[in-house]
C-alpha positions as CSV (number, residue, x, y, z in Angstrom):
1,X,1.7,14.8,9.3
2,X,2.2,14.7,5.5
3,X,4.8,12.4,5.2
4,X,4.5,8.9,3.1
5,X,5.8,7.0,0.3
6,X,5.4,7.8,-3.0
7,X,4.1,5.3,-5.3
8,X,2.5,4.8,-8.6
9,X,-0.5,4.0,-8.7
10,X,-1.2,1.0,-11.3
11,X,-5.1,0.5,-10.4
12,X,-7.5,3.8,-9.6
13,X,-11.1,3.7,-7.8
14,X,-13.7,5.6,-8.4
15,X,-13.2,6.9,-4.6
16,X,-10.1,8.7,-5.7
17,X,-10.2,12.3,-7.4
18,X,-10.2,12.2,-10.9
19,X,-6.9,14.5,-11.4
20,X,-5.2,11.7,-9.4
21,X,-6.4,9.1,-11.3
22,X,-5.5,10.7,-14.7
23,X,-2.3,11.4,-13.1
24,X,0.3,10.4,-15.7
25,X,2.6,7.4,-15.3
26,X,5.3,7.8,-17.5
27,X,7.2,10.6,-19.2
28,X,5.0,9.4,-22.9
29,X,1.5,10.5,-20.7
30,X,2.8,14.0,-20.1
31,X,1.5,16.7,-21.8
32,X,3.0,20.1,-21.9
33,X,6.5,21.3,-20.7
34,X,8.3,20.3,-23.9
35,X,11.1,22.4,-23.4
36,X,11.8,19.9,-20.4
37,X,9.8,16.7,-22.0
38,X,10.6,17.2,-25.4
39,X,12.7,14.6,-27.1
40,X,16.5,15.1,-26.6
41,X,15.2,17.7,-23.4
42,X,16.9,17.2,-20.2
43,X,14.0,15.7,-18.1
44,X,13.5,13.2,-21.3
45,X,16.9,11.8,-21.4
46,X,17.1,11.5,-17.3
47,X,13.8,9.7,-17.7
48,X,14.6,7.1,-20.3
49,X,18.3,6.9,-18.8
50,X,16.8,5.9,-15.5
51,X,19.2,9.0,-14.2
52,X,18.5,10.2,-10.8
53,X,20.0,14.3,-10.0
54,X,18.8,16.2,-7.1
55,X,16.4,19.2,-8.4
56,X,14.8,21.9,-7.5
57,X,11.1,22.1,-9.5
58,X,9.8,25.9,-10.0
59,X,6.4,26.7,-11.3
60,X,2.6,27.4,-10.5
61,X,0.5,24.9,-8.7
62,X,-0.8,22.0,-11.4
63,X,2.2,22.2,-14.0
64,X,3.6,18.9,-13.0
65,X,6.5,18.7,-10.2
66,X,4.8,16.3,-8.0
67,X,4.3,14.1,-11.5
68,X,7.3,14.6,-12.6
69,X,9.3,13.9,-9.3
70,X,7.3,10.2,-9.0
71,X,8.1,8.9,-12.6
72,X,11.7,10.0,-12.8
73,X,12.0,8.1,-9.0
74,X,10.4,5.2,-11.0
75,X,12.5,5.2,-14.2
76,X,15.0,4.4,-12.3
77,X,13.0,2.2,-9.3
78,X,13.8,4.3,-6.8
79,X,12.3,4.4,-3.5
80,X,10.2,8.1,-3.5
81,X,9.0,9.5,-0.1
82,X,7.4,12.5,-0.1
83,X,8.1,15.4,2.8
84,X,5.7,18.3,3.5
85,X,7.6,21.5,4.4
86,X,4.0,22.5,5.6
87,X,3.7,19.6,8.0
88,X,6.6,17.6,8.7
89,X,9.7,18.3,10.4
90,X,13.0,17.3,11.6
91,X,12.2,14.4,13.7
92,X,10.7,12.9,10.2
93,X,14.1,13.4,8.4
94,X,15.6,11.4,10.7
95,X,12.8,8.8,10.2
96,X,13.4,9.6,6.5
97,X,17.7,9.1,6.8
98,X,17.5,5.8,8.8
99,X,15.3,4.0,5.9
100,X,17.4,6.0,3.3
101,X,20.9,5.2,4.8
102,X,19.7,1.0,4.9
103,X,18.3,1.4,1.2
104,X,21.9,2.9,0.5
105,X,24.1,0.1,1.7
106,X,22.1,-2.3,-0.3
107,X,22.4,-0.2,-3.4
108,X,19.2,1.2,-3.5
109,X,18.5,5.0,-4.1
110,X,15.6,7.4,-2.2
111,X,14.0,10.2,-3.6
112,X,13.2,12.5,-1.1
113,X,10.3,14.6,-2.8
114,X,9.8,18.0,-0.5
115,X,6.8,20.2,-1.0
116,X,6.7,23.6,-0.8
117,X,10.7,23.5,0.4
118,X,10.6,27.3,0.2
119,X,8.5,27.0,3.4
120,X,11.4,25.8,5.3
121,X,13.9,27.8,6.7
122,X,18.1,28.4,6.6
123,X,18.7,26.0,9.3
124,X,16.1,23.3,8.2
125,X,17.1,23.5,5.0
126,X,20.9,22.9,6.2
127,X,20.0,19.6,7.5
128,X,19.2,18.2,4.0
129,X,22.9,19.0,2.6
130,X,25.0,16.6,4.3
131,X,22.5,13.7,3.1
132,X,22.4,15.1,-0.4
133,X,26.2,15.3,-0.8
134,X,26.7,11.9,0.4
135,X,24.2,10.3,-2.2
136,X,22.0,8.9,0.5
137,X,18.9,10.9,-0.9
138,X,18.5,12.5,-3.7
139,X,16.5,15.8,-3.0
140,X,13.7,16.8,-5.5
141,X,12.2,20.0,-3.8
142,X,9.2,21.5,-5.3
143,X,8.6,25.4,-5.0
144,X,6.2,28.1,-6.6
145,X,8.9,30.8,-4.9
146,X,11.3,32.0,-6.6
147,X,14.8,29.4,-5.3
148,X,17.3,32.1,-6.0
149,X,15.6,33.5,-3.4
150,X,13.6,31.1,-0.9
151,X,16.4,27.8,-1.1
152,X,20.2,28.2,0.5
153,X,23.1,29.0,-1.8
154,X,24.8,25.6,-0.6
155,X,21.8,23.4,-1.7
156,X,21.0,25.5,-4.6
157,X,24.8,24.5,-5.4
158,X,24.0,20.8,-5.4
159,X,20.4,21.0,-7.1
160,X,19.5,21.7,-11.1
161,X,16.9,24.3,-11.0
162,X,14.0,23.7,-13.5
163,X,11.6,25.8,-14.3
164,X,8.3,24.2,-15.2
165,X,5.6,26.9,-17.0
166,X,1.6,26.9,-16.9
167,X,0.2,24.8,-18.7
168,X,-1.2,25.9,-22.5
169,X,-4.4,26.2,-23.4
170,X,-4.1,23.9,-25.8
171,X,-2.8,21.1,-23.5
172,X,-5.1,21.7,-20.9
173,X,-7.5,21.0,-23.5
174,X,-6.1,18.1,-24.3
175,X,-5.7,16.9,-20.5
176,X,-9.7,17.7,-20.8
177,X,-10.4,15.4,-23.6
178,X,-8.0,12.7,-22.3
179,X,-10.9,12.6,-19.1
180,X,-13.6,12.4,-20.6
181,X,-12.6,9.5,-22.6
182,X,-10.3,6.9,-21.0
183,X,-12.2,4.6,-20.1
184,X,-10.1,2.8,-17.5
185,X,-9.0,5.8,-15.0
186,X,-11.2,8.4,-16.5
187,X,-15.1,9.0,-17.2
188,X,-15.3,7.2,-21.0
189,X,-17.1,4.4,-19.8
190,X,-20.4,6.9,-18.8
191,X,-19.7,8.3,-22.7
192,X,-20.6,11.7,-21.8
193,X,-20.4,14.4,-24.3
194,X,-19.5,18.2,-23.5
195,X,-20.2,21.2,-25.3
196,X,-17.5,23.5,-27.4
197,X,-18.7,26.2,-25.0
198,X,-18.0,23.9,-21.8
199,X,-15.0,22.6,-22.6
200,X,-13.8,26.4,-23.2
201,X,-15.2,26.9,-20.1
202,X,-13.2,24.8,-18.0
203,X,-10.3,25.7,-19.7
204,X,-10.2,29.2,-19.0
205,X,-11.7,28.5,-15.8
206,X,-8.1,25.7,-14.7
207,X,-5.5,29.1,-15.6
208,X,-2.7,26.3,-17.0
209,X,-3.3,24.0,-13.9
210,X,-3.8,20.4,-14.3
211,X,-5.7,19.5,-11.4
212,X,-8.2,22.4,-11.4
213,X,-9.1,21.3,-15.3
């Protein structure tokens, strides 16, 4: 069962991946999607307000909605779960709710990241809207699926759709250059060196995602 909290991560190992550990921790980290992370851009100003919307995140694997979902739940210290539609199921909502609905009446909000939402069907999907509307989660679903088409007209209704695009050549090689070195969370203490060639290499090789780079 995929189903945990979401939290940032303020001390990496060398156990963990190196894409999570260069995972960025605040809206100023992020590279790419400026027509959502530009200054004055709509995911901007809900960052820095500390604003929390319900959303639905469209684009390509490694362009950023599971980042994006756990620093907008922490702007605005929010408890962030994250839901697998792949692996979890109703019996975990519930589980999900009950926390939720005691964070609630102590005037606490939950961000209820799901994966892959398009995976779920009409009738799972309905038993997110009644939570949503109340305010006792606010639903960030993440989907490479078109929504008009995989998510229900009522929770479409009550989500912003954004649409996040592959990441650029250009920032991926930044992203690569970033790794290599940070010193802290990334591989600038061994002080390695990489060839023009290799570096065009891998960014080619990533196709605008992240993780792959």
């Amino acid at each position: 069962m995929d189903l945990f909290e979401l939290k940032p991560s303020t001390q990496t190992t060398p156990l963990q991946p190196l894409a999570e550990r260069m995972r960025p921790r605040s809206l100023a980290e992020c590279v790419g999607q400026e027509h959502l992370l530009g200054a004055g851009k709509l995911v901007r100003e809900m960052g820095e307000a500390g604003e929390l919307r319900s959303l639905i995140l469209w684009g390509p694997p490694g362009s950023g909605k599971t980042t994006l979902a756990l620093i907008l739940a922490r702007s605005a210290d929010a408890t962030c779960v994250h839901f697998s539609a792949v692996s979890s199921g109703v019996k975990d909502l519930k589980k999900i709710i009950q926390e939720a609905e005691k964070l609630h009446r102590l005037g606490k909000r939950t961000v209820l990241f799901v994966d892959e939402i398009h995976h779920f069907n009409k009738a799972q999907q309905d038993n997110f809207l009644p939570y949503v509307e109340r305010g006792t989660l606010i639903l960030i679903g993440a989907t490479t699926e078109n929504p008009s088409f995989e998510v229900i007209s009522p929770l479409l209704s009550r989500c912003q759709v954004l649409a996040l695009h592959p990441v650029s050549a250009d920032d991926i090689g930044k992203i690569v250059d970033r790794a290599l070195t940070e010193a802290q969370r990334g591989l600038g203490a061994w002080q390695l060196e990489i060839s023009a060639e290799a570096r065009q290499f891998l960014i080619q090789h990533s196709q605008g995602d992240c993780r792959v780079a």
